[in-house]
C-alpha positions in Angstrom: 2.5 -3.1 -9.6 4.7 -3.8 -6.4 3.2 -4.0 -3.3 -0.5 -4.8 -1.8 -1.8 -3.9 1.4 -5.1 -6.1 1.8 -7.3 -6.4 5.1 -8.1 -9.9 5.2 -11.8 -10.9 6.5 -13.1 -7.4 6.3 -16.5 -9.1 4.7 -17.5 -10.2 8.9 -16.1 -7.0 10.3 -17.9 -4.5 7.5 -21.3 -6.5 8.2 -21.1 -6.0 11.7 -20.2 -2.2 11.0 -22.5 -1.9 8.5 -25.6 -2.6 10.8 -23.8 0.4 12.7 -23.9 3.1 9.9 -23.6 1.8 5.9 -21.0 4.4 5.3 -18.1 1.7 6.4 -17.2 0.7 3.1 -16.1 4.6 2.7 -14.7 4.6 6.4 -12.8 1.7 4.8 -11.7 3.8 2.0 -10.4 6.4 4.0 -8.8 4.3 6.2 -6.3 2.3 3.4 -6.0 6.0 1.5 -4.0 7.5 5.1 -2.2 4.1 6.1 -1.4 4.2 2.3 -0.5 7.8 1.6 2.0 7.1 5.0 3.7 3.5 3.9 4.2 5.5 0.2 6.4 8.4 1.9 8.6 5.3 3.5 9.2 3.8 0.2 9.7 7.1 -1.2 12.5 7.3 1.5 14.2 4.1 1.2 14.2 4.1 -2.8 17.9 3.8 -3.8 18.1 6.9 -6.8 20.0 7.2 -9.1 18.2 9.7 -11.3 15.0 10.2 -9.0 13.0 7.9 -11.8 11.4 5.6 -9.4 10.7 8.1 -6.8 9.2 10.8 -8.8 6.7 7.3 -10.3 5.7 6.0 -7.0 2.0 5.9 -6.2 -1.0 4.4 -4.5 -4.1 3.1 -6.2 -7.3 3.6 -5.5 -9.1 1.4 -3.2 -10.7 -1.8 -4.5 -13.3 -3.8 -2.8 -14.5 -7.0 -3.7 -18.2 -8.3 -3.5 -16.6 -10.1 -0.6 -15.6 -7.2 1.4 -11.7 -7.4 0.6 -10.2 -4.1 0.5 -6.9 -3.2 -1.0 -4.7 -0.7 -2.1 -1.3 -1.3 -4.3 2.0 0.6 -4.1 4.4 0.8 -6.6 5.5 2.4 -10.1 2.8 4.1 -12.4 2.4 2.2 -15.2 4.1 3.2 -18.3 6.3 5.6 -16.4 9.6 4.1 -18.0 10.6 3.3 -14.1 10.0 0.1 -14.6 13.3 -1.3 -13.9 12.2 -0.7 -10.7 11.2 -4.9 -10.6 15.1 -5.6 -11.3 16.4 -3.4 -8.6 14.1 -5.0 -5.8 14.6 -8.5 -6.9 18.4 -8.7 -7.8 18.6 -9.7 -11.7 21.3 -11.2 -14.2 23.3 -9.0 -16.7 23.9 -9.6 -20.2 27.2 -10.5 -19.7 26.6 -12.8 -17.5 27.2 -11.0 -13.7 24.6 -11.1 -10.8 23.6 -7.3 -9.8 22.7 -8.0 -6.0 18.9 -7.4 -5.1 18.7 -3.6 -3.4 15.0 -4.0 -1.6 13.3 -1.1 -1.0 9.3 -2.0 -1.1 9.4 -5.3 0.3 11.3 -3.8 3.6 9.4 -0.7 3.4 6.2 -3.3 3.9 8.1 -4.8 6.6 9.0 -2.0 8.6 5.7 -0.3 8.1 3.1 -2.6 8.3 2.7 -2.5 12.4 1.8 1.3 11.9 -0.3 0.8 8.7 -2.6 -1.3 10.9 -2.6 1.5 13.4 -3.7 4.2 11.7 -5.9 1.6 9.9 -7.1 0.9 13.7 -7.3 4.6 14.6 -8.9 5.7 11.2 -11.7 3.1 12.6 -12.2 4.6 16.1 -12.1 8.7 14.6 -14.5 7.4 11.8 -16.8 5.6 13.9 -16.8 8.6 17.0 -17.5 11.3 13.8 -20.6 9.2 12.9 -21.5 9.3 16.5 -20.8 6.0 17.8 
């Protein structure tokens, strides 16, 4: 699948937060789902369409957390969608007959241009999460 958003080094910070209240592993949840949910709509908007293939096959995973405290989310085509020539498209490819089709990014700058506000609302998912459990 195309993209990952991970927070590195979340195993110190959900310790520390976790002496706080033990629902941080869910505040963390909650926290990739909206900065998710908001980076999907920008790929959404910067897919080049042709037939609306990719766009109507674009989604966010669930959140994963490793024993280590790594939380992640990934972006990109369902699987088995038939959209996968979505891989092609971002990366530029070779055609049969020998000519270069020109790579046409759409999730890699999506990442780029989002991520400052991903970390935001990350940040501010945080500070709403934490004042709601009364700290």
């Amino acid at each position: 699948m195309g993209m990952q958003m991970t927070i590195d080094g979340l195993r110190q910070i959900t310790d520390a937060l976790r002496q706080y209240h033990e629902d941080w592993p869910n505040v963390t949840r909650i926290a990739l789902e909206k900065a998710g949910a908001m980076v999907l709509e920008a790929v959404k908007a910067n897919v080049p369409e042709r037939t609306g293939e990719i766009k109507d096959n674009l989604v966010v995973t669930k959140v994963k957390q490793d024993r280590d405290a790594t939380a992640s989310i990934k972006i990109g085509v369902k699987k088995g969608s038939g959209a996968a020539h979505y891989i092609p498209l971002e990366l530029g490819h070779i055609n049969k007959n020998g000519t270069v089709t020109a790579p046409r990014p759409f999730l890699s700058t999506t990442y780029e241009e989002t991520k400052t506000n991903a970390y935001g609302i990350i940040k501010d998912t945080y500070r709403e999460e934490m004042a709601k459990r009364g700290g």
